[in-house]
Phi, psi and omega in degrees: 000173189279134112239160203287132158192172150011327177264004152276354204263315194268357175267011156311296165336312178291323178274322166303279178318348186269357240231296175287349186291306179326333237250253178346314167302317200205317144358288177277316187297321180270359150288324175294284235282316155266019156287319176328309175319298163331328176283306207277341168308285185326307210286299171294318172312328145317300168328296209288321199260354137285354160287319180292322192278333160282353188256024138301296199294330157323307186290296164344294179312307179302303172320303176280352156283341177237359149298319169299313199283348155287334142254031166279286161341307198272303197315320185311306147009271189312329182277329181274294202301321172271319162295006146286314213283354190284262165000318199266326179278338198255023155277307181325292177300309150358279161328322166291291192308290188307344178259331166293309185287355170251349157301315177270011205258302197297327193297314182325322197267331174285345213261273165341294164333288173296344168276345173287320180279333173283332172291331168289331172306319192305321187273013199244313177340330213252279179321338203258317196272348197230012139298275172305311144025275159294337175280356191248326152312283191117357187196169187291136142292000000 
């Protein structure tokens, strides 16, 4: 059985000093060290989760530069696409004058034809009427 007399007194004594050496020894350096750990965990999980959140916001960002630069692009589109159709009409019309003026020119010129042919025909007449004439007749005047 125990008994209590002076060497329980020191092997308390023995267990409190073993208690704080410890305390001092091994204790405290591993506690300092995760709480250290702990910081530094914490500290990248900041990192990580500003990071994360700029590169939401990067991506936002991007998403809205090349949604600008795509209706920068169709206005441009546009701007090109009228100032062709400017360009297209006033070739086109160009193209119109000029085929109209070669349009009366020729008409001018069937107009003349024909009046050069109805005047030769009118003095031909005479000669044409006594041709048939004979041919339906059958014989000379």
């Amino acid at each position: 059985m125990v008994s209590v007399d002076a060497s329980i007194v020191v092997q308390i004594v023995n267990f409190l000093l073993l208690i704080w050496i410890l305390n001092l020894v091994l204790y405290k350096p591993i506690r300092k060290i995760l709480l250290e750990r702990k910081a530094k965990v914490n500290g990248l999980e900041s990192v990580i989760s500003d990071s994360a959140q700029a590169v939401v916001t990067k991506e936002k960002e991007y998403a809205d530069g090349i949604r600008q630069a795509r209706v920068k692009g169709q206005k441009e589109k546009e701007a090109l696409m009228q100032t062709a159709m400017d360009e297209e009409k006033v070739i086109v019309g160009k193209i119109n004058e000029s085929a109209q003026a070669e349009l009366k020119t020729v008409k001018d010129k069937i107009a003349a034809e024909m009046e050069s042919v109805k005047a030769t025909l009118e003095s031909e007449i005479d000669a044409f009427a006594d041709a048939i004439e004979q041919k339906i007749l059958g014989r000379v005047a």
